[in-house]
N, C-alpha and C positions, 0 to 999 in steps of 0.2 A: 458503029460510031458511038452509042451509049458506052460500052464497055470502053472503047477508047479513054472519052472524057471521064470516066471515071479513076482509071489508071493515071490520070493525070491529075486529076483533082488529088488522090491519093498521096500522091506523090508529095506533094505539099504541105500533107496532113503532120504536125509533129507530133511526137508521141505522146509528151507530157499533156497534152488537149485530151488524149485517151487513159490516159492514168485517173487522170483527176474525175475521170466520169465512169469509164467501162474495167471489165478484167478480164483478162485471159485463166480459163478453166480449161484446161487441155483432156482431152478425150483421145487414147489411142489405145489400138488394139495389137495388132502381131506387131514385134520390133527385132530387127535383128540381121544377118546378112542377107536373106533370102527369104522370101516367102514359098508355101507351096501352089500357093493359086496364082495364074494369071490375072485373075481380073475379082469381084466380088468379093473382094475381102479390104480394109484400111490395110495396110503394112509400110513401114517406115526402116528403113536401113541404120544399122546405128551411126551412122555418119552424121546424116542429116538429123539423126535423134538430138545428138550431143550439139549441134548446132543451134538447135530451135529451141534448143532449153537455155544454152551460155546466151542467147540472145536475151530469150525472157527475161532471165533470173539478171540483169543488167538494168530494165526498168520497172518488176516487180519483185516481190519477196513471195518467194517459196515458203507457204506453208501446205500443212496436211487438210486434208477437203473437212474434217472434222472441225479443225481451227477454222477453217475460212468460211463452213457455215454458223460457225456461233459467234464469230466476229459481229460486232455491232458496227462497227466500222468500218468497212473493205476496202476501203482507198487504199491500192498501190498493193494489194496482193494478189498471186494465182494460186493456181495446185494444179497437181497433177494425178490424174486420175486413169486406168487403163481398166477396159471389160475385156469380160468373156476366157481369159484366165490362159491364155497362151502362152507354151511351153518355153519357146524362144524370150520369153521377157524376162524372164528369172536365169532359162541358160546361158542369156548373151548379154542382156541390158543390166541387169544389176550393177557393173562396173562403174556404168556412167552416174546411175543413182548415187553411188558411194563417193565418184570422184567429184561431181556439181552439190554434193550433200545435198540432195533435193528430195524430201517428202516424198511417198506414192502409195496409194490405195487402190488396190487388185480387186475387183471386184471379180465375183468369182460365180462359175455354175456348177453346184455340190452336186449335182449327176453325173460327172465327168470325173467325179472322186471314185464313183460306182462303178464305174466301168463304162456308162455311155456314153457312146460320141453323137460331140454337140450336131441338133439338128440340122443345123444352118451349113455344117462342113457336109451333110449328105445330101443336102441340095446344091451345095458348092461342085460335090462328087457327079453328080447327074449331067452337070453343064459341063462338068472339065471331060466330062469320058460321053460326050454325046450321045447320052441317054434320055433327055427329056424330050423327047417325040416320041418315046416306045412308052414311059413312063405316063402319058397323058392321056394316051390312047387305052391304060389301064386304069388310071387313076378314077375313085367316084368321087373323086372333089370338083378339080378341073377340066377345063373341055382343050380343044388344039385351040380355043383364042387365045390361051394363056401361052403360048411357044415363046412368041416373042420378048414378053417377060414376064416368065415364068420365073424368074428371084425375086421379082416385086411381090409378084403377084401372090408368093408363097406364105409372104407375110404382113397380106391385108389383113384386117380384122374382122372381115365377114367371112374365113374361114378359121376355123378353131386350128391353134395350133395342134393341139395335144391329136386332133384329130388327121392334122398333115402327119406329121410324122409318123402315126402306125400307117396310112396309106405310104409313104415312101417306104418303111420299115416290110409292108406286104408286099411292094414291088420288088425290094433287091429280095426278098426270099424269094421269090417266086422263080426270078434270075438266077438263085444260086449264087447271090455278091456277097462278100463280107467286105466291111469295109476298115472291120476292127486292127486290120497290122497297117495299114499308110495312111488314117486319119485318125490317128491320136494324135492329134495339136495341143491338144488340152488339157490341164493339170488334171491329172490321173493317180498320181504319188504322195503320200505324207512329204517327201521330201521337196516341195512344191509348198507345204504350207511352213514358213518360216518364222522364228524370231527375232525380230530386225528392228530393228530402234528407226529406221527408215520406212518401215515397209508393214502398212496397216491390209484387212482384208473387209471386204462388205459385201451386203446380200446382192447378186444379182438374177437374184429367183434360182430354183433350184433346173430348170430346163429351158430359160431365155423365151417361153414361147411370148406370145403378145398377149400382154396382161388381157386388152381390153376385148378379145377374142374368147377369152375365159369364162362361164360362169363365177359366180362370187364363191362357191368352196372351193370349184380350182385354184382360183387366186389364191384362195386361203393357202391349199394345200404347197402350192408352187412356193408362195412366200416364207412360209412357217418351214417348210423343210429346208431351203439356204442358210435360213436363221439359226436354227436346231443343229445343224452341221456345224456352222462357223464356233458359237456358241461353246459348244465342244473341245476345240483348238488351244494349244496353247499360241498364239497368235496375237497383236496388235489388233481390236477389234474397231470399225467403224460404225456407229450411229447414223450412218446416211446410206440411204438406198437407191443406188441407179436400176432408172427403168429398163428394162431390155427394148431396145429400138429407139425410145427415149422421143416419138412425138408426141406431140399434141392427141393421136388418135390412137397412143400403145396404152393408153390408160382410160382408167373411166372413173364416178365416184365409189364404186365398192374396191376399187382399187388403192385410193386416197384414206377413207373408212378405216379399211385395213391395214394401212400403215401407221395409221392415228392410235389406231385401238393395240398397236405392236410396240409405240414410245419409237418412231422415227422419225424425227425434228426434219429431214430435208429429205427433198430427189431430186435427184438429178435429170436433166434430161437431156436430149441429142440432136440440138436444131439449128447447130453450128452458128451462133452467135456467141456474142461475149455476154459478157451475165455485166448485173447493173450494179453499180455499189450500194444501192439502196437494197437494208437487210429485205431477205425474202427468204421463205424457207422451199421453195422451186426455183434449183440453180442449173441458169445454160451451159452448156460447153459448145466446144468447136472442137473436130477435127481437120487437122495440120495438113491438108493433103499437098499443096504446093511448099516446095523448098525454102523460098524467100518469105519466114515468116512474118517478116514485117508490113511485109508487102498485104498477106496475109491479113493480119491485124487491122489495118488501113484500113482493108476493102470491109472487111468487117461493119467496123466504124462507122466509113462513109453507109453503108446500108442501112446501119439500124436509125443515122442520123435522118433519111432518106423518108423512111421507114416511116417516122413521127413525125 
């Protein structure tokens, strides 16, 4: 019954009510005809890509997340912003970039330049090939409470990333898996870091693990080496840092510290809300997962109005 009235309420809601107050900062990750996962991962079809953007781009202006965090005034702008540096967004989506001329900032994980594959696709790997019941009964992080959700569970912050991933990294040796020829999703190539009048790059840590799961020199070291890579590049660079996970509890203050003490004016973060047009240098996004962005939008809205 709530959700009912709320879809109804929404319905109602005109846009311009939401311009003049909220913004859409869009957060997406895999884009393209297909994904490789069933389930545990954001992935958006370019169909629906091009839809949600021609929608947008109808009642805000597209600018670049650099612009739109040093705007003093945000009335009536979005950006568009995509993590974690998936192959599919540069092989398949760049068209739409070019043809809606919409801004986009790639945030990216410079281990995956290296040759590592990101951690997140080898816990993705464990669930798609029903491994994690063998994998927990090994593991010394987790016990079997965690089966049920064990992709949550992977990336609380009372367990160290750095210290997940050799425990999964000791599992699939143990097994004898490689998982290096079908999960490379992710930019692995110079040819992946481009010069595009469209198309900016920013840190998002150099292994995604959960900042606030880190020690304060892991921090150090996870941040300063995305930065150190990018840096390097001949590439459109971005001054604004998305957090990996991107809540309330993937960061802490040696996290914040460390971005002050590096000259990064904003973060981003990931708690699917719209961001407020009151400047702030802690900017929300949303992910698009339903098709009828507006609809989208609404509900948004009506929550955060709810909310206060």
């Amino acid at each position: 019954m709530k959700n009912l009235i709320k879809k109804y309420v929404s319905f109602f809601i005109p846009i311009k009510l939401i311009t003049n107050n909220f913004n859409p900062v869009l957060l997406y990750h895999s884009i393209g005809s297909d994904s490789k996962f069933n389930e545990n991962i954001d992935h958006v079809n370019l169909e629906n890509f091009y839809k949600q953007l021609s929608i947008i781009k109808k009642y805000w202006k597209f600018v670049s997340i650099d612009e739109y965090a040093n705007a003093k005034n945000k009335k009536g702008l979005a950006s568009l912003t995509i993590d974690d540096g998936y192959k599919n967004v540069l092989d398949e989506a760049i068209e739409i970039f070019q043809q809606l001329q919409i801004p986009v900032t790639l945030f990216v994980n410079s281990s995956t330049f290296e040759g590592k594959i990101f951690w997140r696709d080898k816990v993705r790997y464990l669930i798609k090939h029903k491994l994690v019941k063998e994998y927990l009964s090994f593991s010394t992080l987790f016990t079997d409470d965690h089966y049920d959700k064990f992709y949550l569970a992977s990336k609380q912050k009372k367990f160290n990333s750095l210290l997940v991933e050799k425990d999964i990294d000791n599992f699939l040796k143990k097994k004898n898996i490689s998982v290096n020829t079908d999960f490379k999703f992710c930019f692995d190539q110079k040819k992946y870091l481009i010069k595009h009048n469209l198309i900016s790059y920013g840190n998002h840590t150099a292994n995604h693990y959960m900042l606030s799961s880190l020690n304060k020199n892991e921090q150090i070291d996870e941040i300063i080496k995305c930065k150190n890579f990018i840096d390097k590049q001949d590439v459109n660079r971005s001054n604004v840092f998305s957090l990996p996970f991107g809540g309330d509890d993937s960061y802490n203050n040696d996290t914040l510290k460390i971005l002050e003490d590096l000259n990064y004016k904003s973060i981003l973060k990931s708690r699917n809300q719209l961001d407020n047009i009151i400047f702030s240098n802690q900017i929300d996004r949303f992910i698009p997962k339903e098709t009828n962005i507006e609809n989208v939008i609404k509900s948004l809205f009506l929550k955060k109005i709810l909310k206060n």
